[in-house]
PDB file of N, CA, C, O and CB in Angstrom:
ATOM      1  N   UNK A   1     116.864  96.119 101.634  1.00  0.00           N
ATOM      2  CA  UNK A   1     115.568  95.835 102.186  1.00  0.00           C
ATOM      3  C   UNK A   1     115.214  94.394 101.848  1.00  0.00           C
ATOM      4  O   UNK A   1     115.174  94.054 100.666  1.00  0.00           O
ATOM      5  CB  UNK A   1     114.504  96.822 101.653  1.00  0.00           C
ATOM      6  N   UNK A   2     114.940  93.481 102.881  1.00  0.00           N
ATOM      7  CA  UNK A   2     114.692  92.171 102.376  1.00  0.00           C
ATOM      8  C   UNK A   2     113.272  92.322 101.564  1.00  0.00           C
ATOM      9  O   UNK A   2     112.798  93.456 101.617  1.00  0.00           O
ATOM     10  CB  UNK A   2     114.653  91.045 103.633  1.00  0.00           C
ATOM     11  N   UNK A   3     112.463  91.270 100.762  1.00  0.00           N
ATOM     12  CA  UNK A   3     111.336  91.258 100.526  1.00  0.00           C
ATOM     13  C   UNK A   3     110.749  90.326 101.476  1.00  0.00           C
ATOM     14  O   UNK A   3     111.375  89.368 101.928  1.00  0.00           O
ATOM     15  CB  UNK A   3     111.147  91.051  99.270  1.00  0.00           C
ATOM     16  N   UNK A   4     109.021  90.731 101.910  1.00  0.00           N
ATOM     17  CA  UNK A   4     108.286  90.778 102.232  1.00  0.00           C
ATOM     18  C   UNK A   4     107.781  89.384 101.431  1.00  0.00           C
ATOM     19  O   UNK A   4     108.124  89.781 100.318  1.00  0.00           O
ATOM     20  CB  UNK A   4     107.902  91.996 102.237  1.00  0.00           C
ATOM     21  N   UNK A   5     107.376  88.415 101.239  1.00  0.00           N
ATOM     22  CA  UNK A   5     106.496  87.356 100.630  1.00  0.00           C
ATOM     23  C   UNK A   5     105.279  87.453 101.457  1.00  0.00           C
ATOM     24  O   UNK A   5     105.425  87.804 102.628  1.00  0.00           O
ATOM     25  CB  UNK A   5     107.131  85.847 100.638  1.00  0.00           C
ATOM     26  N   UNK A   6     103.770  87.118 100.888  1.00  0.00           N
ATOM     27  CA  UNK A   6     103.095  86.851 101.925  1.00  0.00           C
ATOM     28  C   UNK A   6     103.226  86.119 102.882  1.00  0.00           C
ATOM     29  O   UNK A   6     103.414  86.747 103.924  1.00  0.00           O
ATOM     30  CB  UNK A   6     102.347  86.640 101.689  1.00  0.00           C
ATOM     31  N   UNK A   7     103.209  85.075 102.982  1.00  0.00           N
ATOM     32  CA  UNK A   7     103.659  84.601 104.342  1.00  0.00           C
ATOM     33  C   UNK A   7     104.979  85.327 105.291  1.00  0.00           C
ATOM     34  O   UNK A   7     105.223  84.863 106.405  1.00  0.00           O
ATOM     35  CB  UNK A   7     104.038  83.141 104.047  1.00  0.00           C
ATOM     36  N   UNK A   8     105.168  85.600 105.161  1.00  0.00           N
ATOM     37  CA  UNK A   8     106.155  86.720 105.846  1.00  0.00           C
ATOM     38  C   UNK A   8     105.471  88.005 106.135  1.00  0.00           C
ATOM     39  O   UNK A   8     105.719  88.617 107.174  1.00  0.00           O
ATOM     40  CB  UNK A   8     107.410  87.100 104.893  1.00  0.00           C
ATOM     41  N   UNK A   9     104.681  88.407 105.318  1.00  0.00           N
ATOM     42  CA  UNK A   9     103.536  89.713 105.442  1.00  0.00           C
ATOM     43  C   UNK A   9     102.789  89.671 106.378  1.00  0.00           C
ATOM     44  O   UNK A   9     102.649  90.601 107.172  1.00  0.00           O
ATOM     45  CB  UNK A   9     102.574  89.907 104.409  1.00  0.00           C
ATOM     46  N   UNK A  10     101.934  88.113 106.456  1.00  0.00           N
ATOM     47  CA  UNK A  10     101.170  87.504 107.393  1.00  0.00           C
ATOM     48  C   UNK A  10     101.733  87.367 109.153  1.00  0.00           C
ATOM     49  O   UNK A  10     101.158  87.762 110.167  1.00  0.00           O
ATOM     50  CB  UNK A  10     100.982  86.140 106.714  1.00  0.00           C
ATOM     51  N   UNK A  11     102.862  86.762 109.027  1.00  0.00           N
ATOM     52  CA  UNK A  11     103.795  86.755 110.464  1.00  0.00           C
ATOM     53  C   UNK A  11     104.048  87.741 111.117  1.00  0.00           C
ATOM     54  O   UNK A  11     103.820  87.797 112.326  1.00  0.00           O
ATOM     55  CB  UNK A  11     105.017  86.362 110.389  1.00  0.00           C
ATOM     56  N   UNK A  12     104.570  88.709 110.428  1.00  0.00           N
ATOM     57  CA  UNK A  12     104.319  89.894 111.172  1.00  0.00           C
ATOM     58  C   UNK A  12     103.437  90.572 112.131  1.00  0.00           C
ATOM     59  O   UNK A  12     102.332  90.662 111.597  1.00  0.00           O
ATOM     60  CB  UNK A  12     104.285  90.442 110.567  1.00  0.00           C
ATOM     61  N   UNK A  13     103.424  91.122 113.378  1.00  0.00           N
ATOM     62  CA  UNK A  13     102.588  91.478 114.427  1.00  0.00           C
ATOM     63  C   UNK A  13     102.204  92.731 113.958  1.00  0.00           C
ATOM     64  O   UNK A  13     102.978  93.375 113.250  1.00  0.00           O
ATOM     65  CB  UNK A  13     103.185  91.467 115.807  1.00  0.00           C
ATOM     66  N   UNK A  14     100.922  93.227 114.314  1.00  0.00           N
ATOM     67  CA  UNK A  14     100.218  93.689 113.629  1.00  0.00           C
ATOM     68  C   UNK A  14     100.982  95.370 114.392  1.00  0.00           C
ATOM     69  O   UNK A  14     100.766  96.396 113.747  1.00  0.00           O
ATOM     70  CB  UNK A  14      98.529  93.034 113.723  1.00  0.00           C
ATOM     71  N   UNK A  15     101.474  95.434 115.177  1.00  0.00           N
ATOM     72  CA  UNK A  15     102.086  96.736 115.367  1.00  0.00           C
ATOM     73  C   UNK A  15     103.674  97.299 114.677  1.00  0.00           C
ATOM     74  O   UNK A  15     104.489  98.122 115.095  1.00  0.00           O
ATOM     75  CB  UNK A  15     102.161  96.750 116.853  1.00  0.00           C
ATOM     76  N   UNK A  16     103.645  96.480 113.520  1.00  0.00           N
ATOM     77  CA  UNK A  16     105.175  96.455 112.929  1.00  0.00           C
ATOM     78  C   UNK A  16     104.323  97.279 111.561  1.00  0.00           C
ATOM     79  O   UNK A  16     104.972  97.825 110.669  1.00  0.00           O
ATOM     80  CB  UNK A  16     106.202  94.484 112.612  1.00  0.00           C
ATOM     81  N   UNK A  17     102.809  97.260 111.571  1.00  0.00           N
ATOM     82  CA  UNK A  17     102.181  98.175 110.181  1.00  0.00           C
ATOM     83  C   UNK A  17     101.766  98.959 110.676  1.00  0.00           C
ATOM     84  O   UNK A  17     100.951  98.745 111.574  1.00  0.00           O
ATOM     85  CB  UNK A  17     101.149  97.754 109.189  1.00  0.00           C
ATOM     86  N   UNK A  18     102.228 100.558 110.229  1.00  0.00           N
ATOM     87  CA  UNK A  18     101.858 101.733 110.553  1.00  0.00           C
ATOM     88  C   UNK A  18     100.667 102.502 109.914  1.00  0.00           C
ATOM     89  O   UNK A  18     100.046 103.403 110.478  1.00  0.00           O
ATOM     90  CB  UNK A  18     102.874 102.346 110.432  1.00  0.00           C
ATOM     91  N   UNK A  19     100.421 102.004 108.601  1.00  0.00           N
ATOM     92  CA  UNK A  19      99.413 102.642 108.056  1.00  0.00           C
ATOM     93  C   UNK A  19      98.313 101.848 108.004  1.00  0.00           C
ATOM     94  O   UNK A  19      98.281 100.676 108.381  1.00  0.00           O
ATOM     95  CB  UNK A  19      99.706 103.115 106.899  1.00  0.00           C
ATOM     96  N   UNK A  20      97.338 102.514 107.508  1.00  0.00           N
ATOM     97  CA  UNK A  20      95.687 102.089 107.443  1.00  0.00           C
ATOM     98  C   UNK A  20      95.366 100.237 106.943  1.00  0.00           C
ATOM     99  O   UNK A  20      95.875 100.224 105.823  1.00  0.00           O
ATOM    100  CB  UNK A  20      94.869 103.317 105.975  1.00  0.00           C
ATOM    101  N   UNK A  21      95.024  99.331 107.102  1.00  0.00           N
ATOM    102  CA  UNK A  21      94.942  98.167 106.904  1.00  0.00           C
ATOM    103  C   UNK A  21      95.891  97.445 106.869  1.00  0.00           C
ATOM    104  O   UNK A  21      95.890  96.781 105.832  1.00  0.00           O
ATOM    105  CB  UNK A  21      94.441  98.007 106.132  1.00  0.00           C
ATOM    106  N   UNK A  22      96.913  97.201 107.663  1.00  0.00           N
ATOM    107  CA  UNK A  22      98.517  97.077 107.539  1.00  0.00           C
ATOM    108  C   UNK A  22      98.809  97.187 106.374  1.00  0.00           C
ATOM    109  O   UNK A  22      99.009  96.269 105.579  1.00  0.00           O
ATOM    110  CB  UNK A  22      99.179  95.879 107.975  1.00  0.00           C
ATOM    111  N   UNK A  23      98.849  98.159 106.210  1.00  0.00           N
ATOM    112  CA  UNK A  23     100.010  98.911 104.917  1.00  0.00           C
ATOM    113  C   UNK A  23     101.113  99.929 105.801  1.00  0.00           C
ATOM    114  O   UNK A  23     100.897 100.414 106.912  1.00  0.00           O
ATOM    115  CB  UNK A  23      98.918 100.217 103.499  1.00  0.00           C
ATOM    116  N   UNK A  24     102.285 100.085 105.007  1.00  0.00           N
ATOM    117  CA  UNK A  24     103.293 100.357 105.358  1.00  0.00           C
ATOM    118  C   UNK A  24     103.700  99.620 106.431  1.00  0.00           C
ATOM    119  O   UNK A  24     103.507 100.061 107.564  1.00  0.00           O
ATOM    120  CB  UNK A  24     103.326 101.457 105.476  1.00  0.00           C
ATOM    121  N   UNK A  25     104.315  98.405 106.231  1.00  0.00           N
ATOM    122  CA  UNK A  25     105.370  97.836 107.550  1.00  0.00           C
ATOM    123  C   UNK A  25     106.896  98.123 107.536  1.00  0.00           C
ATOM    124  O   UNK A  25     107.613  97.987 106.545  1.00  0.00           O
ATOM    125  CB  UNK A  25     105.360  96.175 107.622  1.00  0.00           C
ATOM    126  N   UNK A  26     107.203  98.438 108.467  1.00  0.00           N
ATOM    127  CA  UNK A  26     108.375  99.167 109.022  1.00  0.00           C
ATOM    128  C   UNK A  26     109.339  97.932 110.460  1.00  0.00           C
ATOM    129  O   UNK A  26     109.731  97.996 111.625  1.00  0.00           O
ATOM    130  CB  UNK A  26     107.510 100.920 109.812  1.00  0.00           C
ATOM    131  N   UNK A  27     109.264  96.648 108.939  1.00  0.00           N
ATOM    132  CA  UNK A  27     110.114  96.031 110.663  1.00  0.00           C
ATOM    133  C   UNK A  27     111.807  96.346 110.490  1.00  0.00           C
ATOM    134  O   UNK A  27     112.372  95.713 111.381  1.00  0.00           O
ATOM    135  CB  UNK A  27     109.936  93.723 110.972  1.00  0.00           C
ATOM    136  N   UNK A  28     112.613  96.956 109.818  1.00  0.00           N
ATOM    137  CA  UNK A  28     113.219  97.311 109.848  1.00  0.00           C
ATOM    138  C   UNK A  28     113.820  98.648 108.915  1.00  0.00           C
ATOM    139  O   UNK A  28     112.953  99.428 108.521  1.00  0.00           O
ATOM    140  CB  UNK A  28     113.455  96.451 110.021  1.00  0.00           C
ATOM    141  N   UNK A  29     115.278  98.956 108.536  1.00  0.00           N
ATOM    142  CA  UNK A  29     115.725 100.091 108.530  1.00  0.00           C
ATOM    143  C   UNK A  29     115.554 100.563 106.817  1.00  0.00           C
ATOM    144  O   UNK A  29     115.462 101.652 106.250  1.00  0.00           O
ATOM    145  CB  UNK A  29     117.203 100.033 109.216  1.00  0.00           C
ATOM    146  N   UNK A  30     115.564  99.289 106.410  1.00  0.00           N
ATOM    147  CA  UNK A  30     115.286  99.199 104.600  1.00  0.00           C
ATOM    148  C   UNK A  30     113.816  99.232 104.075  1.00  0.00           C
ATOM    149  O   UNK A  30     113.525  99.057 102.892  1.00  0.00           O
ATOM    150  CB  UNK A  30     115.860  97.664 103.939  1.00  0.00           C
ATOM    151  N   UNK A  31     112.828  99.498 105.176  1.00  0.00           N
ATOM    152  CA  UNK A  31     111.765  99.824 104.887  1.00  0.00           C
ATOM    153  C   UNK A  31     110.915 100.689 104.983  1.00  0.00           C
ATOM    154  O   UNK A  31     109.899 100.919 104.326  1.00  0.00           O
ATOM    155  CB  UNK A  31     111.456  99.338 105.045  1.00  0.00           C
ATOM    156  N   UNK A  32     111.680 101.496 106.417  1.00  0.00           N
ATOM    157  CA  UNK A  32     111.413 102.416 107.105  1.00  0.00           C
ATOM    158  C   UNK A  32     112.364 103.187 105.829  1.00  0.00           C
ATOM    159  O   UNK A  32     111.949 104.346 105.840  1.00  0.00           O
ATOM    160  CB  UNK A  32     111.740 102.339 108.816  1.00  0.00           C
ATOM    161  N   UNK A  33     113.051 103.118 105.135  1.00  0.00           N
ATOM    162  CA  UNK A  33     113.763 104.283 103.774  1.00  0.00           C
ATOM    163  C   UNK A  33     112.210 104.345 102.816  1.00  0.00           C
ATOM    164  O   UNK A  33     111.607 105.357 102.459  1.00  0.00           O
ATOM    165  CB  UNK A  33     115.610 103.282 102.438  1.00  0.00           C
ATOM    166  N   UNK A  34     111.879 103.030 102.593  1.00  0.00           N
ATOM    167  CA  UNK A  34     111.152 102.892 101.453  1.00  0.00           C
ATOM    168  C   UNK A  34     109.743 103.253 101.923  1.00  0.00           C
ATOM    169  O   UNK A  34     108.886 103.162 101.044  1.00  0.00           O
ATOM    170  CB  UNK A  34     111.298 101.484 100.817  1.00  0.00           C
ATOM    171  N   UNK A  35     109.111 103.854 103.778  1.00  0.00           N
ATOM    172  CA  UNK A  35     108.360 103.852 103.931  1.00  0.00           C
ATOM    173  C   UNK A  35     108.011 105.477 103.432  1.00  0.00           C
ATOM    174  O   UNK A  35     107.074 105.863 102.733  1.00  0.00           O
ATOM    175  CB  UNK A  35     108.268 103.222 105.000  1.00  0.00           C
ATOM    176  N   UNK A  36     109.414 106.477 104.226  1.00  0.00           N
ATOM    177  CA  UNK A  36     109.355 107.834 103.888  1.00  0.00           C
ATOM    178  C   UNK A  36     108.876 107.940 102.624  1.00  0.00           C
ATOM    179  O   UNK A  36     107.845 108.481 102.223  1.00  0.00           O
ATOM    180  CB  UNK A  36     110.558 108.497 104.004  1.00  0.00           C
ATOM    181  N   UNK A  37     110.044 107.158 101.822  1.00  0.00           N
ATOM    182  CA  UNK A  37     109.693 107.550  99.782  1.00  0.00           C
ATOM    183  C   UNK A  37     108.730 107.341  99.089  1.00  0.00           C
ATOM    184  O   UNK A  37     108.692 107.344  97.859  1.00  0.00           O
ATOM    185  CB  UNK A  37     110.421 106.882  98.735  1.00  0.00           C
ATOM    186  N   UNK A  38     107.501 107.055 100.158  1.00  0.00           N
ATOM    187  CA  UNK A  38     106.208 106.728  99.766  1.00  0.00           C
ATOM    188  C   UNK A  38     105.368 106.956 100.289  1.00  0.00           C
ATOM    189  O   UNK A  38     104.285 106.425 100.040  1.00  0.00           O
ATOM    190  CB  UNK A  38     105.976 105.832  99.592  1.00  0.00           C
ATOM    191  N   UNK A  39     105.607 108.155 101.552  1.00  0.00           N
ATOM    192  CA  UNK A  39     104.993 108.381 102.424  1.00  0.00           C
ATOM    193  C   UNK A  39     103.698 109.677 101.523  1.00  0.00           C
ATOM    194  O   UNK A  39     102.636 110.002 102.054  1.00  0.00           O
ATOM    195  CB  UNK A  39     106.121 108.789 103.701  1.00  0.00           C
ATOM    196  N   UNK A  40     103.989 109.999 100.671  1.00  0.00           N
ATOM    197  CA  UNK A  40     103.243 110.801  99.876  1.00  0.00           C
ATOM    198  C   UNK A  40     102.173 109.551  99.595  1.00  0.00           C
ATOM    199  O   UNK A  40     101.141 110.186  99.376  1.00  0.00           O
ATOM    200  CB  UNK A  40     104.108 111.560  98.533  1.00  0.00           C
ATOM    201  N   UNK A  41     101.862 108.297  99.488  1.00  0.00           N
ATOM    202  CA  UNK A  41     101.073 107.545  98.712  1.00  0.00           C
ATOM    203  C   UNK A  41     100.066 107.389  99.962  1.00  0.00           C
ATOM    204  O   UNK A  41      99.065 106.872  99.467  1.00  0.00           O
ATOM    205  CB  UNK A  41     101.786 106.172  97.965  1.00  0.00           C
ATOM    206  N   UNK A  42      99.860 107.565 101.217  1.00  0.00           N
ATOM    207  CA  UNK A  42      99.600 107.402 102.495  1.00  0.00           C
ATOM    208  C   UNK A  42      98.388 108.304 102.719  1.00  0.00           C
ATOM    209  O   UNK A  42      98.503 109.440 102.258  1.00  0.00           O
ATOM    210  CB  UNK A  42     100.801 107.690 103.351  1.00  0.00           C
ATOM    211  N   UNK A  43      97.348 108.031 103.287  1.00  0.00           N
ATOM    212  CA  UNK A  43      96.362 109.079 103.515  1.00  0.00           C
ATOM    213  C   UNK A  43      97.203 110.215 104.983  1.00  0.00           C
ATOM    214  O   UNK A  43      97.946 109.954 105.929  1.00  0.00           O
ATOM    215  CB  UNK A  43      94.601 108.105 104.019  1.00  0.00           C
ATOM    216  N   UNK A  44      96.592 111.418 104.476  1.00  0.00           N
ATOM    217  CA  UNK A  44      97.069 112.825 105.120  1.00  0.00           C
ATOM    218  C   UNK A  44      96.953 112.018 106.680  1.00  0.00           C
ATOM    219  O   UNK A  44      97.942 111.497 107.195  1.00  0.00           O
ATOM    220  CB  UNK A  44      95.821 114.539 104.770  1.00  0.00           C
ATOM    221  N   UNK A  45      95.668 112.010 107.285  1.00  0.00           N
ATOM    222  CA  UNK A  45      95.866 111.205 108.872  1.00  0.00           C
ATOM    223  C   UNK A  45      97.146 110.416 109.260  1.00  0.00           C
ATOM    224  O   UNK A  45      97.692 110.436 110.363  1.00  0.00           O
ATOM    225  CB  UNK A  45      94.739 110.037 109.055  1.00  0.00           C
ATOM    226  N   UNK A  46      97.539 109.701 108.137  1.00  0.00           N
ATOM    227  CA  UNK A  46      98.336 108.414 108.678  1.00  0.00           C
ATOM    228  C   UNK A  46      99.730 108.681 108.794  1.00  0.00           C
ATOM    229  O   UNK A  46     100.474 107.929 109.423  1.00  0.00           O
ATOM    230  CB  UNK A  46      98.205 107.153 107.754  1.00  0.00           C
ATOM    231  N   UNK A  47     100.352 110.317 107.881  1.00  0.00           N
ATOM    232  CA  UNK A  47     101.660 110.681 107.198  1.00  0.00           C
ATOM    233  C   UNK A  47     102.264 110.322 108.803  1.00  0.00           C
ATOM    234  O   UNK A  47     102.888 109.294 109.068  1.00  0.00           O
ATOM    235  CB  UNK A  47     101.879 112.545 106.344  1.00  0.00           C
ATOM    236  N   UNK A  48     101.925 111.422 109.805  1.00  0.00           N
ATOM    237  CA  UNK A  48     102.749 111.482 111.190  1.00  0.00           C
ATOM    238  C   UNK A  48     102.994 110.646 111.546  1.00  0.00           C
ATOM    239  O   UNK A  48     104.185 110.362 111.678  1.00  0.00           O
ATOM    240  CB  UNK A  48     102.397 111.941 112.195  1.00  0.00           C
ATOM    241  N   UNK A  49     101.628 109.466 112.031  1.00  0.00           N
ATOM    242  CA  UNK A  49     102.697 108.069 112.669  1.00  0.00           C
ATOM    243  C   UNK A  49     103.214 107.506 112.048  1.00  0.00           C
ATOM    244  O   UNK A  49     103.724 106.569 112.662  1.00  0.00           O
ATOM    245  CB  UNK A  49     102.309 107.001 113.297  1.00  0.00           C
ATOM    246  N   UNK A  50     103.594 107.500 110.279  1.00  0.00           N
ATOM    247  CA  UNK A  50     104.397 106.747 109.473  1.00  0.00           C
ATOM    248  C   UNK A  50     105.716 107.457 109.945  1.00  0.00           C
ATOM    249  O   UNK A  50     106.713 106.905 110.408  1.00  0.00           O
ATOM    250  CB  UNK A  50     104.014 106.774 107.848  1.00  0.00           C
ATOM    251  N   UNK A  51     105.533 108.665 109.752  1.00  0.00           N
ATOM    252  CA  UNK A  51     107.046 109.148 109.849  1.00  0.00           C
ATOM    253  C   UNK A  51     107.816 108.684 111.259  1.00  0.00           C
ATOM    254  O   UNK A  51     108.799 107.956 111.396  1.00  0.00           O
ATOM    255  CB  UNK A  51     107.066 110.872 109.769  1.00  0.00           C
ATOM    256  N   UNK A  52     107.026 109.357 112.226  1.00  0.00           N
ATOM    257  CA  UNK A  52     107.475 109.053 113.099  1.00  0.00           C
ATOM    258  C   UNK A  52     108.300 107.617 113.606  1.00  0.00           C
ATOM    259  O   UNK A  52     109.436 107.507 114.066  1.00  0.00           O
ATOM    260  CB  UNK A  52     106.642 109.369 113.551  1.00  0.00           C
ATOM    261  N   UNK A  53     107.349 106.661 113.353  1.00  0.00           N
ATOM    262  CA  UNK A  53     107.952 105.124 113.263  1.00  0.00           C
ATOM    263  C   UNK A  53     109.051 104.918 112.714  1.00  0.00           C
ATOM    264  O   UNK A  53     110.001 104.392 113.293  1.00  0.00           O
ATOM    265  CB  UNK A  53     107.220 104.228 112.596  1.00  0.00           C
ATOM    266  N   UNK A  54     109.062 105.512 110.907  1.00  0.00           N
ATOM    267  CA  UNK A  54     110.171 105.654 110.152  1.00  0.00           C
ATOM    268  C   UNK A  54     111.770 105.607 110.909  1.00  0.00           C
ATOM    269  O   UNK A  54     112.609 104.722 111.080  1.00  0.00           O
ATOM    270  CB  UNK A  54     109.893 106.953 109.477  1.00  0.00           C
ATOM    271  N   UNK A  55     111.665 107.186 111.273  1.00  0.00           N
ATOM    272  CA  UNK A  55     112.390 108.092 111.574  1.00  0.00           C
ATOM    273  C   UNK A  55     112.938 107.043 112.667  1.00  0.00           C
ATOM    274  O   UNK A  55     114.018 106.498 112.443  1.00  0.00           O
ATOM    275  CB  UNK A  55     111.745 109.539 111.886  1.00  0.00           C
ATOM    276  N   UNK A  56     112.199 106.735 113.887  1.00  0.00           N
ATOM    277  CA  UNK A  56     112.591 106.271 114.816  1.00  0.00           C
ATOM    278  C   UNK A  56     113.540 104.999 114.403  1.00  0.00           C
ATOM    279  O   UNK A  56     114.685 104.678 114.722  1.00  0.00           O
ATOM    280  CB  UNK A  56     111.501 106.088 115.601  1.00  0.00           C
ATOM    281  N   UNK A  57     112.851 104.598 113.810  1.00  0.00           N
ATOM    282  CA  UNK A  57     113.500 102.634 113.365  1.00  0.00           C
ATOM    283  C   UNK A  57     114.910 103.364 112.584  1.00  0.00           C
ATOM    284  O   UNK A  57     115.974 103.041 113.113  1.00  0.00           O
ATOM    285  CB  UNK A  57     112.024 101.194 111.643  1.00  0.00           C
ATOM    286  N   UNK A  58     114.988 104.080 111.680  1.00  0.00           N
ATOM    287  CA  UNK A  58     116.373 105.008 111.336  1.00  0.00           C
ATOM    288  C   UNK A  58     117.090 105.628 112.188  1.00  0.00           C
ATOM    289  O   UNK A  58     118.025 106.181 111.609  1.00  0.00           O
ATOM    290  CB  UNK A  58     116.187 106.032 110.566  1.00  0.00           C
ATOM    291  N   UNK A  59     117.096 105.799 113.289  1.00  0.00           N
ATOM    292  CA  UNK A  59     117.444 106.455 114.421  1.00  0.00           C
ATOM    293  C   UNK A  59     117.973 105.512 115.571  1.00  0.00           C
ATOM    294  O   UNK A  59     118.697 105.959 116.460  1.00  0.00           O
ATOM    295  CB  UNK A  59     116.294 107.222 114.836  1.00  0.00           C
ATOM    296  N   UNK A  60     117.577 104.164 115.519  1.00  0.00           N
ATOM    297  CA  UNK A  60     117.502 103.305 116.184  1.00  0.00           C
ATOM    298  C   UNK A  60     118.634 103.081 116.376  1.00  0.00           C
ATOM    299  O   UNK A  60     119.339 102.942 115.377  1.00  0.00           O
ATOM    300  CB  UNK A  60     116.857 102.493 115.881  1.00  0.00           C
ATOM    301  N   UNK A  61     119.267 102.953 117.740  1.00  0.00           N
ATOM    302  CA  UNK A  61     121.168 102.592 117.962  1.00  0.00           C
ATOM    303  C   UNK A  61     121.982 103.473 117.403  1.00  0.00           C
ATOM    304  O   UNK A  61     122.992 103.004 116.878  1.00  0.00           O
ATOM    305  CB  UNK A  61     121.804 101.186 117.242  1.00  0.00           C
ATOM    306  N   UNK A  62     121.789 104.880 117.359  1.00  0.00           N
ATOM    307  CA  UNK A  62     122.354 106.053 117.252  1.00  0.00           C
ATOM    308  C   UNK A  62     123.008 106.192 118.640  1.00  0.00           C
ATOM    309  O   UNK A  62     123.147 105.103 119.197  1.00  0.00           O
ATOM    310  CB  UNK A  62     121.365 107.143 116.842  1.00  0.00           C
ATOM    311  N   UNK A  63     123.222 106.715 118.983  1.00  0.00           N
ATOM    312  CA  UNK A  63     124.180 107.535 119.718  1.00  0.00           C
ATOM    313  C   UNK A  63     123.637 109.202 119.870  1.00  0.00           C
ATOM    314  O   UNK A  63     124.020 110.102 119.123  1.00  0.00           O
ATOM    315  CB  UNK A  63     125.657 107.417 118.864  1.00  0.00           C
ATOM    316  N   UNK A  64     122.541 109.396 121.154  1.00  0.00           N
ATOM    317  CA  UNK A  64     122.329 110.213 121.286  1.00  0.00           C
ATOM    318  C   UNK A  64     123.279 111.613 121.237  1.00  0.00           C
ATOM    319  O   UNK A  64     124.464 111.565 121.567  1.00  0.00           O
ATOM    320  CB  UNK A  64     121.825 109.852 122.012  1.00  0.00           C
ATOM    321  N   UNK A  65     122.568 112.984 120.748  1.00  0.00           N
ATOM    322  CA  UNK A  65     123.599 114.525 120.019  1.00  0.00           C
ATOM    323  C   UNK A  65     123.628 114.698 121.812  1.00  0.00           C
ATOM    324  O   UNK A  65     122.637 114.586 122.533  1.00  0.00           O
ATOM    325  CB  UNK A  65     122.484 116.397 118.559  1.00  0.00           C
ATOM    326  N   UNK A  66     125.300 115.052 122.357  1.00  0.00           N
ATOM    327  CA  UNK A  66     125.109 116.010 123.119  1.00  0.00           C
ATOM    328  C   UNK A  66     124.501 116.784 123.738  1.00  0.00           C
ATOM    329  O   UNK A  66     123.492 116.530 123.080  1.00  0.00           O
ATOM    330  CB  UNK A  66     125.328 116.337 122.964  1.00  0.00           C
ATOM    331  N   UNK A  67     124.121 117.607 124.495  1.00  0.00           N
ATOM    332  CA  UNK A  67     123.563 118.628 124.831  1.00  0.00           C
ATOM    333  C   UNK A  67     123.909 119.690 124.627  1.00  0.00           C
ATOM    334  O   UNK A  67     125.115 119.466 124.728  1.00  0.00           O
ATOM    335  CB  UNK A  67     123.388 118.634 125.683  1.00  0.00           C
ATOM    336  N   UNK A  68     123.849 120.744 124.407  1.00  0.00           N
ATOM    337  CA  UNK A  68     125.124 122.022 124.032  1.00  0.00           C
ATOM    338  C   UNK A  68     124.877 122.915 125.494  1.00  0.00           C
ATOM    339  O   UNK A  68     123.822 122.863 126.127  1.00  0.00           O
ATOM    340  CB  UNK A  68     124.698 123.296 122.181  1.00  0.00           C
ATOM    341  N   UNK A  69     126.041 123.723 125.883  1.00  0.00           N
ATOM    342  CA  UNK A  69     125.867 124.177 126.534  1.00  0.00           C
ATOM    343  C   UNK A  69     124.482 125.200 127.116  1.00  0.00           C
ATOM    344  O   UNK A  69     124.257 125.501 128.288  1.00  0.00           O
ATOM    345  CB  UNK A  69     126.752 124.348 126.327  1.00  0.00           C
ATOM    346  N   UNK A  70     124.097 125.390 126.528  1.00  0.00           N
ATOM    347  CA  UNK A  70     123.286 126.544 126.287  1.00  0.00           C
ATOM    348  C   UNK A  70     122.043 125.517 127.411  1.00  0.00           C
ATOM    349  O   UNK A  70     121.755 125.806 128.572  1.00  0.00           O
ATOM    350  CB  UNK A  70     122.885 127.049 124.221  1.00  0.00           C
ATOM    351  N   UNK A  71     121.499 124.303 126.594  1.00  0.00           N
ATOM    352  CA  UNK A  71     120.569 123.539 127.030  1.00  0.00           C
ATOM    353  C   UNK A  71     120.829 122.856 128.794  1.00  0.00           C
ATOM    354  O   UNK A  71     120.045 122.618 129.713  1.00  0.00           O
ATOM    355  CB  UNK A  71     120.512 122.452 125.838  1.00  0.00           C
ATOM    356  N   UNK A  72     122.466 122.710 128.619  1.00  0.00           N
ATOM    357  CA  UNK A  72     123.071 122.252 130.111  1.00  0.00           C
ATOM    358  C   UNK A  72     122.634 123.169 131.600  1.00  0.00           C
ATOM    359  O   UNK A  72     122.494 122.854 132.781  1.00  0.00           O
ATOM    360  CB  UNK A  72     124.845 122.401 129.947  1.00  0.00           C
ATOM    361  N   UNK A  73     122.500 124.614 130.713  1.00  0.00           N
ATOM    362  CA  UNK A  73     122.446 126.159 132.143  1.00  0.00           C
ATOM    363  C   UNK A  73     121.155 126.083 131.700  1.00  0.00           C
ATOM    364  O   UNK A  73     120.477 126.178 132.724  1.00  0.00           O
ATOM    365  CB  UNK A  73     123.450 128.167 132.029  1.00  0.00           C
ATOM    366  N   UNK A  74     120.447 125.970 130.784  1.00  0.00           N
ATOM    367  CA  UNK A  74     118.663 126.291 131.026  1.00  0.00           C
ATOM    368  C   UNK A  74     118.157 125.994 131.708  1.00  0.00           C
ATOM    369  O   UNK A  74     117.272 126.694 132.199  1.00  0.00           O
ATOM    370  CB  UNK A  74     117.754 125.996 130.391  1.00  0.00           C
ATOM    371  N   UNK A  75     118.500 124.511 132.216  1.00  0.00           N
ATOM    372  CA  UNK A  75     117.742 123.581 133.375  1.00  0.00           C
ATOM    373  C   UNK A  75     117.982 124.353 134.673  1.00  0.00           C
ATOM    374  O   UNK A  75     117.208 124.146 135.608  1.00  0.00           O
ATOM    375  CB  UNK A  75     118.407 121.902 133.543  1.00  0.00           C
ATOM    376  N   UNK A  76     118.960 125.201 134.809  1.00  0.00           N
ATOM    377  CA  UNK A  76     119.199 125.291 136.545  1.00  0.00           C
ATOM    378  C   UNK A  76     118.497 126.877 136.869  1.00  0.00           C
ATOM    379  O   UNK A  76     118.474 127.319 138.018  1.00  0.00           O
ATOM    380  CB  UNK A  76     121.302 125.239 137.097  1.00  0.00           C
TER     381      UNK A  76
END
């Protein structure tokens, strides 16, 4: 996870902080680890879109799972 200096805190666009007064920023994958492991420190409102963001930025350039068959015949 790189560090954050203020001025670097400051540069940041204000949709890269997920929680309440930009707290928790999530501009990448080493923060979005350190955002989950602290996601307990977060007011109850804010847990979901932290995670969510998290999760996503961890998820990011995956390689979507298959479909399994089952999901392939549901559609028709």
């Amino acid at each position: 996870m790189a560090k954050l200096n203020a001025a670097a805190r400051r540069a940041l666009p204000a949709s890269t902080f997920k929680g309440p007064g930009r707290s928790f920023p999530i501009p990448d994958k080493g923060h979005a680890q350190a955002a989950l492991g602290r996601i307990n420190n977060a007011p109850a409102s804010a847990r979901p879109r932290i995670r969510a963001a998290a999760e996503a930025m961890l998820h990011k350039g995956k390689k979507a799972k298959s479909p399994s068959l089952s999901q392939m015949y549901a559609s028709k």
